[in-house]
N, C-alpha and C positions, 0 to 999 in steps of 0.2 A: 857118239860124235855129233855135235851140232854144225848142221848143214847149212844154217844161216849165211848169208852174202851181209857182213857187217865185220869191218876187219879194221885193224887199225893201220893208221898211216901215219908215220911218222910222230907226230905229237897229236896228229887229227884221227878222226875214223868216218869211213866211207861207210854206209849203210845202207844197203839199195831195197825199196819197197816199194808195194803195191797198198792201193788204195781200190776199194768198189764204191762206185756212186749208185745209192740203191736209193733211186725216189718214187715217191706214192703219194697222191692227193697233194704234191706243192708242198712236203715235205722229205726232209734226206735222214736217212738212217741211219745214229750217230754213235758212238762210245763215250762214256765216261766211266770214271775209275772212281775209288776210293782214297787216292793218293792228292788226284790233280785237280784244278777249278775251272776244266776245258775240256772239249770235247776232240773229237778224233776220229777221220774214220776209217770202217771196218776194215780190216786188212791187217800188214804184216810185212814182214821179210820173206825176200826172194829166199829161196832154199838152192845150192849149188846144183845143175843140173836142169833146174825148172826153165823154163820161159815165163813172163811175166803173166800170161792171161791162164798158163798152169797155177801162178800160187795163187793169184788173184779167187780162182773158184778154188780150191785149196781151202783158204784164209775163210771166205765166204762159207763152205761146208762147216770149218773147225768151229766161227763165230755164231752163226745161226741155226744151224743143225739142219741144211738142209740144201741139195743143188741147187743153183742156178747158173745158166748163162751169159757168156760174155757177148751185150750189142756191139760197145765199139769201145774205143780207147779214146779219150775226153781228152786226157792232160798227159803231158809228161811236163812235172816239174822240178827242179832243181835248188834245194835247197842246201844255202847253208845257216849254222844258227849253232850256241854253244849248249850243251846237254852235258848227260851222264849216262849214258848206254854203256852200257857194262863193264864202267867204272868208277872209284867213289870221287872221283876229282870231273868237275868240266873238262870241257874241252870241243874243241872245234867238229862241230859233224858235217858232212856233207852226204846229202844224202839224195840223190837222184830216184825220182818216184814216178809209176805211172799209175793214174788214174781211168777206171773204167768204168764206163755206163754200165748197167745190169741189167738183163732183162727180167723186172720182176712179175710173175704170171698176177692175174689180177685175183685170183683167192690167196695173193701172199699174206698168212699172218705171222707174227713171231709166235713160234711154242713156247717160250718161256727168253725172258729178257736179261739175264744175269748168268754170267759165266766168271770161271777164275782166270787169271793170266798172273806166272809165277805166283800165284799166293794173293795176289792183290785182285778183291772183288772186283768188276765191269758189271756195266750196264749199257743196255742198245735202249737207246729213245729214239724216237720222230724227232726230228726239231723243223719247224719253220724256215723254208727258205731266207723270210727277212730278220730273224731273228737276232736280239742282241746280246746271245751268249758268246761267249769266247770258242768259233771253233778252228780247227785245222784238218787242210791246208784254210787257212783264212779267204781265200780267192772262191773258195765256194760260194762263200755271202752273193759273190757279185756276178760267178760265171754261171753258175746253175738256173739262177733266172731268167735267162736266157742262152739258151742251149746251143749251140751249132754242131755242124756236122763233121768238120775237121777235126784234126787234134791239134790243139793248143799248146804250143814251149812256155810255163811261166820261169821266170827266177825269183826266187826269193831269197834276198840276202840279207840277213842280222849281222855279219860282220863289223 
């Protein structure tokens, strides 16, 4: 039984995830796939039952092979934006995400950079805080450069 927090609503689907912000040297730790021309990061779907900073190191273990802890909680943001999550037609996602700082020890290395997700190869890179690849949430570009100590509401709407 999949325990995912991603349901459908009416013609839309609700999706609720976690994101970890895991930065090193003025760079963030990102995903890319074999499918898409953007990056992503590391994390996943709430699983029923969890708390958020439960999937968050969860997601964290399953992606990099290895604990770490949660500093603080960065972001929660709110997105909506049309996909295909686990259907072959669009359709409206909303998808309510929190974002957490991590605390990375400073011997963090990656063991190895490529993992599967359903079938479809990933890859963790570094990328550049300033960088001008395409990533998500997009809001990193600009909040991770400047960091604060709250948590942050963003919206992000493609409707």
């Amino acid at each position: 039984m999949n325990k995912d927090i991603c349901v459908r609503c009416g013609e839309g689907v609700v999706n609720i995830r976690v994101g970890a912000i895991i930065i090193k040297d003025n760079k963030v730790l990102m995903v890319k796939n074999g499918r898409d021309d953007y990056y992503y990061s590391v994390g996943g779907r709430i699983q029923f039952g969890e708390t958020a900073e439960q999937a968050v190191k969860r997601e964290v273990k399953e992606e990099l092979g290895c604990e770490m802890e949660v500093d603080r909680l960065g972001f929660i943001c709110e997105a909506y934006f049309y996909g295909t999550i686990g259907y072959d037609q669009e359709r409206l996602i909303y998808e309510p995400a929190f974002y957490f700082y991590m605390r990375v020890p400073d011997d963090f290395d990656l063991q190895g950079n490529t993992f599967l997700e359903d079938g479809t190869p990933e890859y963790l890179e570094w990328i550049p805080l300033d960088t001008d690849k395409v990533i998500y949430p997009e809001f990193f570009k600009t909040e991770l450069k400047h960091p604060v100590r709250e948590t942050r509401h963003i919206v992000a709407d493609e409707r």
